[in-house]
N, C-alpha and C positions, 0 to 999 in steps of 0.2 A: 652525313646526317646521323649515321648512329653512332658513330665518335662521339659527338658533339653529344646524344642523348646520356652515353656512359659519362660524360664528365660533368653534366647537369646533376649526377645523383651522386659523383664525385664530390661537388663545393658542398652540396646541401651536408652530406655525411661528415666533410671535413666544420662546416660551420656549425653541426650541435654538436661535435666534440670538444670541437673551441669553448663553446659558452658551458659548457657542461666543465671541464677543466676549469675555467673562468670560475667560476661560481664557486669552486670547489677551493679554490685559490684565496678568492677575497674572504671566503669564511673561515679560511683558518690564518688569515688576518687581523680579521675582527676579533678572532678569540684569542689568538695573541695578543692585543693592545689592552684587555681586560687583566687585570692583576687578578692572578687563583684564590688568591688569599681573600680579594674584595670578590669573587663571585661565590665562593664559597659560602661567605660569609650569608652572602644576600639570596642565595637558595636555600640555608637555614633559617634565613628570617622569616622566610616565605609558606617554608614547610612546618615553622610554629605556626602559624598565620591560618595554616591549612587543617591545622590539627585544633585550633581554638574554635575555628567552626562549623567544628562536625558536631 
C-alpha cells in the first residue's frame, strides 16, 4: 500500500513535467513557423498604433 501511495505522486509529478515540457515545446514551434522579419514588422505596426493613441 505505501509503494503504491509513493508512485501515485510519482505519475502525477511525472505528468506536469510532461505537459510543462509540452507546452514549452509547441511554443517554440509556433514562434518558429512565424517569419522574424513579418513579426517584427507587425509589433512595429502595433506599437505605432500604440503611440497614435495616447
Amino acid at each position: 500500500m505505501e509503494q503504491e501511495k509513493d508512485n501515485f505522486w510519482l505519475y502525477i509529478g511525472a505528468v506536469i513535467v510532461a505537459t510543462v515540457i509540452g507546452v514549452f515545446l509547441l511554443k517554440s514551434r509556433e514562434m518558429e513557423s512565424v517569419p522574424t522579419d513579418a513579426y517584427n514588422e507587425t509589433r512595429a505596426q502595433v506599437e505605432k498604433q500604440m503611440q497614435k493613441s495616447k
